[in-house]
C-alpha positions as a Markdown table, in Angstrom:
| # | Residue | x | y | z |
|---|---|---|---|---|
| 1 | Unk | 8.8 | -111.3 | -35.4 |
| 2 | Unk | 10.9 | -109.2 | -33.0 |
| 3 | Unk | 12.6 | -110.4 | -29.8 |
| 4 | Unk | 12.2 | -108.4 | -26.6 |
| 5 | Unk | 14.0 | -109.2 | -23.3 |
| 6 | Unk | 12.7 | -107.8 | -20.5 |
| 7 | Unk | 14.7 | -108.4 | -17.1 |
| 8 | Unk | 15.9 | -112.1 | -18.8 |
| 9 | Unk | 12.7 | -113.0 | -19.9 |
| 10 | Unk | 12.2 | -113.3 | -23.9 |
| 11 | Unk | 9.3 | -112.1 | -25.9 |
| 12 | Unk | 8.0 | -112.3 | -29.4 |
| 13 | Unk | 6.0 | -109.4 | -30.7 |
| 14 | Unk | 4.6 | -110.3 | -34.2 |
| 15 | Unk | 3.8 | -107.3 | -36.0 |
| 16 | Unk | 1.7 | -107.4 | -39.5 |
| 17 | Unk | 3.1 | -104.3 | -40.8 |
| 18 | Unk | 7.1 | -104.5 | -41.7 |
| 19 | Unk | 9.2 | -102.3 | -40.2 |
| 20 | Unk | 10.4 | -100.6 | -43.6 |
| 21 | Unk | 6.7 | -99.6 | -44.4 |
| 22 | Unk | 6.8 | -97.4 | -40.9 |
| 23 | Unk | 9.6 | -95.3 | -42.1 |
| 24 | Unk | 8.6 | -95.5 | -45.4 |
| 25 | Unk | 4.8 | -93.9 | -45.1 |
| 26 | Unk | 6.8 | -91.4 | -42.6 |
| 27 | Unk | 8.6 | -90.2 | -45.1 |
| 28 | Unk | 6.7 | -90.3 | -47.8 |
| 29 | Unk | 4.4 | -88.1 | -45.7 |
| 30 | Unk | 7.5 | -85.8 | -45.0 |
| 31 | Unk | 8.5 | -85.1 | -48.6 |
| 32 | Unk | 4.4 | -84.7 | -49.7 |
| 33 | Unk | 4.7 | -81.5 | -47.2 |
| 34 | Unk | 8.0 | -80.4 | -48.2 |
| 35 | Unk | 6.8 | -80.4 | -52.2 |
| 36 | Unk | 3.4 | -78.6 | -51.0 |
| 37 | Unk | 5.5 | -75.7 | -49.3 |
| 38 | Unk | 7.7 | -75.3 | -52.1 |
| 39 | Unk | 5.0 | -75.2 | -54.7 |
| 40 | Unk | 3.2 | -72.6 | -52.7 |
| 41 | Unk | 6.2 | -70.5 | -52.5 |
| 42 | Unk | 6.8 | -70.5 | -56.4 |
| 43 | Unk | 3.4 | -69.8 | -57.4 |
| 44 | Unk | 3.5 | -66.9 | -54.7 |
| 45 | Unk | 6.6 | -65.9 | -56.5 |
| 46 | Unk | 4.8 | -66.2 | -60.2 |
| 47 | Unk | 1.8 | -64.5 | -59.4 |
| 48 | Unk | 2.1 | -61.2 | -61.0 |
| 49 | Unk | 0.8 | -57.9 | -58.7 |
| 50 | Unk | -2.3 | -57.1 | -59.1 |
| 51 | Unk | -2.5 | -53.1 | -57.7 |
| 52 | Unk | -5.6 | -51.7 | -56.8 |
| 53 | Unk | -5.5 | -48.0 | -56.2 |
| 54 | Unk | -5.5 | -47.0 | -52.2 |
| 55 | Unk | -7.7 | -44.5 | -50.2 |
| 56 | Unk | -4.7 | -43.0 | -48.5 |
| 57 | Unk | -3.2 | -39.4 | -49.6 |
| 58 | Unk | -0.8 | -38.1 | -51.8 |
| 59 | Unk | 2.4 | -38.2 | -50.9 |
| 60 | Unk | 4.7 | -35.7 | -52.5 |
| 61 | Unk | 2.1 | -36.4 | -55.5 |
| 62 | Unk | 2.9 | -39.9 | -56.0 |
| 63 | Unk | -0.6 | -42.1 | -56.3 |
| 64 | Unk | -0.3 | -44.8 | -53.4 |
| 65 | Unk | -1.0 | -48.2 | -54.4 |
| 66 | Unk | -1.4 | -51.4 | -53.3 |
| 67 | Unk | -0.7 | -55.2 | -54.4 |
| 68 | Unk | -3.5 | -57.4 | -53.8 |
| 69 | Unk | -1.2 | -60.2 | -54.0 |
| 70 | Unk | 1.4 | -59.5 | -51.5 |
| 71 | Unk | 0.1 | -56.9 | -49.6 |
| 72 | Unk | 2.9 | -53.9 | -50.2 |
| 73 | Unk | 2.6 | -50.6 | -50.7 |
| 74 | Unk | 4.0 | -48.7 | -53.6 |
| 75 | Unk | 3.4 | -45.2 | -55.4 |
| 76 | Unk | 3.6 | -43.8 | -58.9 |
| 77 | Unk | 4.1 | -40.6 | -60.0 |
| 78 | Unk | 1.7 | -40.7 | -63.0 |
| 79 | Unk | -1.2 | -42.2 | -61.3 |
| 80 | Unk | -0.7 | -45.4 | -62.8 |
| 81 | Unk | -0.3 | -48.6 | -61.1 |
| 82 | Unk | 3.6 | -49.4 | -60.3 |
| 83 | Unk | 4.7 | -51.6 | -63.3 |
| 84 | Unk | 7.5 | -53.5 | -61.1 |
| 85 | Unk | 7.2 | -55.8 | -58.0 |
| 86 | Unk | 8.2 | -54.0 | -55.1 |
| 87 | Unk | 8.3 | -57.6 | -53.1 |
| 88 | Unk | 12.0 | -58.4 | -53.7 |
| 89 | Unk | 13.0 | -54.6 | -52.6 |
| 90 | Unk | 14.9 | -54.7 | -48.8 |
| 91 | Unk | 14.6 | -52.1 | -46.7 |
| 92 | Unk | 17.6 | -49.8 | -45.9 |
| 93 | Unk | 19.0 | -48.8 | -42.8 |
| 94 | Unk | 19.4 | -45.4 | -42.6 |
C-alpha cells in the first residue's frame, strides 16, 4: 500500500501489481528492442551481396552492377559481378 498526502489529508492506494514488476516489464521490453536492432544489423552485415547486372551504360567499359542486398552500385571491368562489398567503402571529398 502506498501513502499519498494531499493538502494534509492521507490516502492509501493499494496496488495489485508491485512496483518492481513496473520497471521490470519496462525494461525487459527495452532490452527485447535493443537485441532485435542489433540482430538485424549483424545479419545485414553477414548477408553476402548478391549482384544482379544493371540496365545502365558502360562506363569507361566497366559492367555496372548492383547489390540486391544493400542497394550500391558497383562496376567490373570483366563483366563479372564485383567480388568485394562495396558497403564499407566511404566516400572521398575531393
Amino acid at each position: 500500500m502506498k501513502r499519498i498526502k494531499i493538502d494534509n489529508n492521507e490516502y492509501f492506494l493499494q496496488s495489485y501489481i508491485p512496483d518492481g514488476i513496473n520497471l521490470f516489464v519496462f525494461l525487459f521490453v527495452l532490452a527485447l528492442i535493443v537485441i532485435f536492432i542489433i540482430l538485424i544489423t549483424l545479419v545485414r552485415r553477414r548477408t553476402p551481396c548478391k549482384w544482379k547486372k544493371s540496365k545502365g551504360t558502360l562506363l569507361s567499359g566497366r559492367s555496372p552492377w548492383i547489390c540486391q542486398t544493400c542497394k550500391l552500385e558497383a562496376y567490373s571491368n570483366d563483366r563479372k559481378p564485383p567480388k568485394m562489398c562495396k558497403r564499407h567503402l566511404k566516400p572521398k571529398v575531393l
